[in-house]
N, C-alpha and C positions, 0 to 999 in steps of 0.2 A: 679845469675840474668841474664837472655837471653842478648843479646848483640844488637847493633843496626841490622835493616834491610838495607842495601846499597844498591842502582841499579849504576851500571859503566854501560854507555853509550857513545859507540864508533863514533865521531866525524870525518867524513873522510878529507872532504875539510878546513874545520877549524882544522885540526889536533891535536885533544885536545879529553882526555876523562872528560867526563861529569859525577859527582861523588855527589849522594844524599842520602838523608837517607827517607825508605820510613816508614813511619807512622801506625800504625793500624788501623787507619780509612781513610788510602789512601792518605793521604796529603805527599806529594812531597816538600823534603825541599835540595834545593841545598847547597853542604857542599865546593866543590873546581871545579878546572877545572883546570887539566892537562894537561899542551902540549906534545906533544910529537913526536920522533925525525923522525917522519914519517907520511907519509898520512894513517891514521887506520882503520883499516873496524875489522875485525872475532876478538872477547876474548873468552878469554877460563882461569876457575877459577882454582887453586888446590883443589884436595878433602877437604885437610885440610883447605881450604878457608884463607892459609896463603900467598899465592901468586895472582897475576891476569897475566897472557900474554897477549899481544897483537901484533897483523899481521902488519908489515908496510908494504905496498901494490906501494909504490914510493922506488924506485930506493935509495941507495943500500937496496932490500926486505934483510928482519931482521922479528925477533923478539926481541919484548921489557918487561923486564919482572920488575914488582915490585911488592913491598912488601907493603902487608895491615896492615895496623894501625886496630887491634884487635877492638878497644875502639872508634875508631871515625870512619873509615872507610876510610880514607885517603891512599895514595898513594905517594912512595916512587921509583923513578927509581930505580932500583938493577943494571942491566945490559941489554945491546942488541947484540945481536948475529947471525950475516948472516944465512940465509936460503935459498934454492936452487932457488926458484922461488917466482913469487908472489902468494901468498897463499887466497884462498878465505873460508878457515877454519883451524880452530884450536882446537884440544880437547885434555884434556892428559889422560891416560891410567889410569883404577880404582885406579893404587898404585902412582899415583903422580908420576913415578920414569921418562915419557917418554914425550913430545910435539911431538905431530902427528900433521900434514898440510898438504891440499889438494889443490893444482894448478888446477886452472880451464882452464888460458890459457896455462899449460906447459905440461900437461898432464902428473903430476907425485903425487905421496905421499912420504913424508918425514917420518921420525923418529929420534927426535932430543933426546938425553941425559938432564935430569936435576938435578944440583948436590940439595945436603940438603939446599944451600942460595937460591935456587930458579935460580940458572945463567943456561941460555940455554946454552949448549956448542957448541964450534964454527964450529965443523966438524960435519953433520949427523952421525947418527948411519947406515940409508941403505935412499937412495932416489932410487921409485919405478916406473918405467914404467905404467901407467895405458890407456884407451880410452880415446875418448877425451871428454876435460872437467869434469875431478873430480873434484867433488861440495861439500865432506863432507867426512868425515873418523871417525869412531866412533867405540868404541869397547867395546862388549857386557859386561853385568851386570857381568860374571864371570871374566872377563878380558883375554880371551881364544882364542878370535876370533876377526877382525875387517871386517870393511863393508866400499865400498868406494862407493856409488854413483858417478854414471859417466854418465852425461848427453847426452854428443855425442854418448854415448856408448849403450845406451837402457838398463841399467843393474847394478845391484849391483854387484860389486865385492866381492868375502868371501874369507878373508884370514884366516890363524894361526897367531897366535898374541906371540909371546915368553915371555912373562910377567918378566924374569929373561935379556935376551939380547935388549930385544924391535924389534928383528927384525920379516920379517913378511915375511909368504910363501903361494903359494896358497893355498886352500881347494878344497875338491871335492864335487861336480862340482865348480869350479875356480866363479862361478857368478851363479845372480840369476835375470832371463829376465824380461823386463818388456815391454810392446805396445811399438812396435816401433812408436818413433816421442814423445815417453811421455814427457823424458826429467828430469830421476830422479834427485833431486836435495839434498833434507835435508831427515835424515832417525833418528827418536828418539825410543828407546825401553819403552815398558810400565812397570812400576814397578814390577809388575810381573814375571817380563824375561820370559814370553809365549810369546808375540807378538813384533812384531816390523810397525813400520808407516811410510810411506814413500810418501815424498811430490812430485812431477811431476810440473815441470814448466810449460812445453811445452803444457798440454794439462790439466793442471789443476785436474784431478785424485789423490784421497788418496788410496794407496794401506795399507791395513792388511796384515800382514805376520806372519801367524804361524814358531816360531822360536825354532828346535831345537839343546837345547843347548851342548846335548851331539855329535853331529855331526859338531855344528854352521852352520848349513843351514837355508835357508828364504825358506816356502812354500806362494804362494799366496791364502790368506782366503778368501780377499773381498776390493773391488773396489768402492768407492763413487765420486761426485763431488766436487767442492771446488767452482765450479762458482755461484754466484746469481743469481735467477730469471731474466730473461729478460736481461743478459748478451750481449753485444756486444763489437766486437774488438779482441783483439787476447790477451788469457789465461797467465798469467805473475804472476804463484805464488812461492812465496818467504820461510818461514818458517812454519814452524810442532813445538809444544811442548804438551804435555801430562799434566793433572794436577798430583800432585804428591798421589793423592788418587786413579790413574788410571781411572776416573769416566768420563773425558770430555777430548777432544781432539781438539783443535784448528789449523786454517793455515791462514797465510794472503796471499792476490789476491793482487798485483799491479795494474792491470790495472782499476779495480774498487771501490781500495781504499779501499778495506773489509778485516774483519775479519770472515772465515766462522766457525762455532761452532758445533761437533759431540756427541754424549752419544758413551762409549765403553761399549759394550753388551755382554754376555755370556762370561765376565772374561777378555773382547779385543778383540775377535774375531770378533764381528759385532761393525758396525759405521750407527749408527739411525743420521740424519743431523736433527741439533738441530734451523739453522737459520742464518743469515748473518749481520753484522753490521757494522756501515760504521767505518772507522779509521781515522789514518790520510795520510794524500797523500803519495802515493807511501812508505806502507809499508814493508822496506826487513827485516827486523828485530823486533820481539818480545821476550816476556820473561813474566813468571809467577811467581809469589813469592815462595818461600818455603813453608808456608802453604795455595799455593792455594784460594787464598783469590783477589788476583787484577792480571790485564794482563796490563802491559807497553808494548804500541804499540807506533816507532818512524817511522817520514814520510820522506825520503829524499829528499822530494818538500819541503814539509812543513816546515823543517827544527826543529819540533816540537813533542815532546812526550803527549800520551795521557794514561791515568788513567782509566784502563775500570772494576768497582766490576764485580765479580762474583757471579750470583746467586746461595748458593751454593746448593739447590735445583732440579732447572731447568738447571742451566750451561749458561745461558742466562749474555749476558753482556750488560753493557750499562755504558754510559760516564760521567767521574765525573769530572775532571778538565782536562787541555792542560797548558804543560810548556812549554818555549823556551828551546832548544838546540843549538848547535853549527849548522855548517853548514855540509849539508848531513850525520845527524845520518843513524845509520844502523845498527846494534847490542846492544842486551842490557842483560846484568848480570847481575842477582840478587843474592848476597850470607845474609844468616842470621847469623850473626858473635856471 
C-alpha cells in the first residue's frame, strides 16, 4: 500500500520546518513543526527518501540532517555538522552516498561525506573555488558530471563528478556561457537527461540546453521569458522545476509574485509559454508533487503556502487553497514515502 505524500517546508526566520501530508485531492493537512538549530532556507531529500538535510544559513552554518518516519512522515534530528560557508543549496549525489552545497556569498562548492545513519561528516570531502555567487550544484541523471550555476559568473560551471570519492574536477570546456548580466541561478534536468533548464534571475530568461551526457556539456537550444505581460520593475526570478512526465516546465518571478508556465516541445528542446499566475508574495521556493498532480508555491512576504492543481491537459494552474507557514518559507520538498 503507497505511503503518505509529505511536503517539508523550510521556515527561515521562524526557524522551524513545516511538515504536512498532502492529500489526493490537494488538501494540505499539517502533521508537526520542527525547530531547528538554525535559521533554514535550501533541503535536499535522500534518494531513498529516508533522510531530509537542511542548510543552516546563521552562524555557526551547518548542516542538519534527520531521519523520516517512513509511515507518518515526521521528523527526527539525527545530527548537525559544520559546513564551510553559508550555503544557499543543497542536493546530494544520485547514490545518496555525498551532500553538495553552494555558497552564494563565499563563492565556493562543497562536498560533504554521508555515512549509512544519514550523519554529514564534520570535515568536507573537497571545498571548491568557484565565480561569484554559486546559486545551485546539481549533478546529472548519470551521476558523472555536476553543474554550478554561478550568478556573478554569467555561466554554468561543468564539472567530473567521481561518484566512488565525491570529489569533483573540471570538464572541458570548464563552463557553459550564458548573457552577460543574466544571472544564472537554479538549473533542473528533464527526465530525459537530453536537456537541462536553467533559471536567470537577473534578467529573467529560461535557457534549454541540449545536454551531452557522454561529454557532460550544456549546448544552448532555446531561450524564453519568464516575465508577464506588462511587466514593470526589475526581473527577480527565483526557482525552475520540471513536471516528472517532462510535459510542463515552471519558474516563479518575485517581483510580480508569479508563477510563469511552459509546454516542453520536441522531447525538451522547445519551451511553447503556456501563461502566468499570480502566487503568493515573494515566491523563492516551489515544489511539484511526485505525480505531477499539484504545485506548492510558498511567499516570503506572505509567510504562506499556496495549492495550485494542474491541469493535466493544458499545464494551466490555478489556486485551490492558502495555508499558514512559519515566518519567511522558502523552500519546499515533496517526498512520496
Amino acid at each position: 500500500m503507497p505511503g503518505p505524500v509529505i511536503a517539508y517546508i523550510a521556515c527561515a526566520d521562524s526557524r522551524e520546518i513545516v511538515v504536512a501530508s498532502l492529500a489526493g485531492d490537494g488538501t494540505l493537512t499539517e502533521i508537526e513543526r520542527v525547530k531547528t538549530p538554525g535559521m533554514v532556507m535550501p533541503l535536499a531529500l535522500s534518494p531513498d527518501l529516508r533522510f531530509l538535510f537542511a542548510a543552516l544559513r546563521s552562524e555557526p552554518f551547518g548542516a542538519a540532517s534527520y531521519a523520516i518516519d517512513r509511515q507518518t512522515g515526521r521528523l527526527t534530528l539525527i545530527a548537525t555538522a559544520p559546513l564551510p560557508a553559508s550555503m544557499a543549496y543543497l542536493a546530494i549525489d544520485r547514490g545518496g552516498r555525498f551532500l553538495l552545497s553552494a555558497s552564494y556569498p563565499s563563492a565556493v562548492v562543497a562536498v560533504s561525506a554521508i555515512d549509512s545513519q544519514g550523519r554529514v561528516a564534520a570535515a568536507p570531502v573537497q571545498v571548491l573555488t568557484t565565480a561569484p555567487n554559486a546559486h545551485c550544484i546539481v549533478t546529472d541523471p548519470a551521476n558523472r558530471f555536476a553543474f554550478v550555476p554561478c550568478l556573478g559568473g554569467d555561466h554554468v560551471m561543468q564539472l567530473r563528478f567521481d561518484a566512488g570519492t565525491g570529489r569533483l574536477t573540471a570538464n572541458a570546456p570548464a563552463s557553459a556561457p550564458t548573457r552577460k548580466g543574466a544571472g544564472p541561478r537554479h538549473l533542473v534536468f528533464h527526465p530525459n537527461g537530453r536537456f537541462a533548464y536553467l533559471a536567470n534571475e537577473l534578467d529573467a530568461s529560461v535557457w534549454a540546453f541540449a545536454y551531452d551526457a557522454a561529454a557532460g556539456t550544456l549546448t544552448e537550444a532555446a531561450r524564453v521569458s519568464a516575465l508577464p505581460p506588462n511587466f514593470s520593475g526589475k526581473p527577480w526570478v527565483a526557482d525552475i522545476h520540471v513536471t516528472p512526465d517532462g510535459r510542463f516546465l515552471y519558474v516563479s518571478e518575485r517581483t510580480s509574485s508569479t508563477v510563469a508556465g511552459f509546454r516542453l516541445e520536441r522531447d525538451g528542446a522547445a519551451l511553447a509559454a503556456l501563461g502566468h499566475w499570480p502566487t503568493e508574495t515573494q515566491p523563492r521556493g516551489f515544489a511539484i508533487d511526485p505525480a505531477g498532480r499539484f504545485l506548492l508555491s510558498v511567499g516570503q512576504v506572505s509567510n504562506s503556502l499556496s495549492v495550485h492543481p494542474i491541469d493535466e491537459a493544458t499545464g494551466a494552474l490555478s489556486t485551490q487553497k492558502r495555508y499558514p507557514m512559519g515566518a519567511n518559507p522558502n523552500w519546499v520538498e515533496i517526498a512520496a514515502l
